[in-house]
C-alpha positions, -999 to 999 in steps of 0.1 A, spaced: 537 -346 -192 507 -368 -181 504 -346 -149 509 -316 -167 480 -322 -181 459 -332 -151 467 -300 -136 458 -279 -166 426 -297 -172 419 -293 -131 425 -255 -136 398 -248 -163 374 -274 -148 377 -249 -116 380 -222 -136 347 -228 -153 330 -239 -118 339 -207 -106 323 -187 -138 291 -208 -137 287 -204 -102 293 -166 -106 268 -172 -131 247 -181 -106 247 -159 -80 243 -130 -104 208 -147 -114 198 -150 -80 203 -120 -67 187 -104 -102 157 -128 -91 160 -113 -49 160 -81 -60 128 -82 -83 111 -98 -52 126 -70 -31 109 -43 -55 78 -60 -59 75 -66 -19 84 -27 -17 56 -18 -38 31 -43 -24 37 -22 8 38 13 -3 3 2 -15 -3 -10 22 10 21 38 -13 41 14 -45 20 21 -36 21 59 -32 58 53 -65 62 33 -83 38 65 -71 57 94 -77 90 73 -112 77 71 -114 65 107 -106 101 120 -137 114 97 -161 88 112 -145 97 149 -150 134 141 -189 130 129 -195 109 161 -182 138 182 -202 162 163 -230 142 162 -227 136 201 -222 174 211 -256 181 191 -276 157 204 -260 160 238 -246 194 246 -267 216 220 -301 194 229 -306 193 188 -332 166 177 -328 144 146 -349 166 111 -384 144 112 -399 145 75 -434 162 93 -407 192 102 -398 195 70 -426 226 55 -428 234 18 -406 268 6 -431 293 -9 -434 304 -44 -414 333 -41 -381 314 -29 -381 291 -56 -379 319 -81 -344 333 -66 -327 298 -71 
C-alpha cells in the first residue's frame, strides 16, 4: 500500500513539474516574441532612416554634379549681389 502511494504521489509531483515547466516555456517565448516584434520594428525604422539618408545622399550627389557641370562645362559664375539690378515699375505691376 505504502508504495502505492509513493508512486502516485511521484506521478503528480511529475505531473505538476511538467505543467509548471510548460508554464514556463509558454512565458518565455510570449516574452521572445515581444522582443522579436519590437527588434523588427526598431529596424523597419532603420531601414526607413537609411532609406530617407541615402535618398538624401543621391540629392546632395546630384546638386554637386549640377553644380560642377555649370561652373565647369557651361563656364556659369556664382549671382554676385552687384549683378543683381532692380525690376522696373512696370514688372512689378503684372505680379
Amino acid at each position: 500500500m505504502v508504495h502505492k502511494k509513493i508512486i502516485i504521489t511521484s506521478f503528480v509531483a511529475v505531473q505538476l513539474i511538467l505543467v509548471f515547466f510548460y508554464i514556463y516555456t509558454q512565458s518565455v517565448i510570449i516574452q521572445l516574441t515581444y522582443s522579436f516584434q519590437d527588434a523588427d520594428s526598431t529596424f523597419q525604422e532603420l531601414q526607413k532612416r537609411k532609406k530617407d539618408l541615402t535618398h538624401e545622399l543621391l540629392q546632395a550627389q546630384e546638386a554637386q554634379k549640377l553644380k560642377t557641370h555649370a561652373t565647369q562645362e557651361l563656364q556659369m559664375k556664382k549671382a554676385r549681389l552687384s549683378d543683381i539690378k532692380e525690376l522696373p515699375a512696370s514688372y512689378e505691376q503684372h505680379l
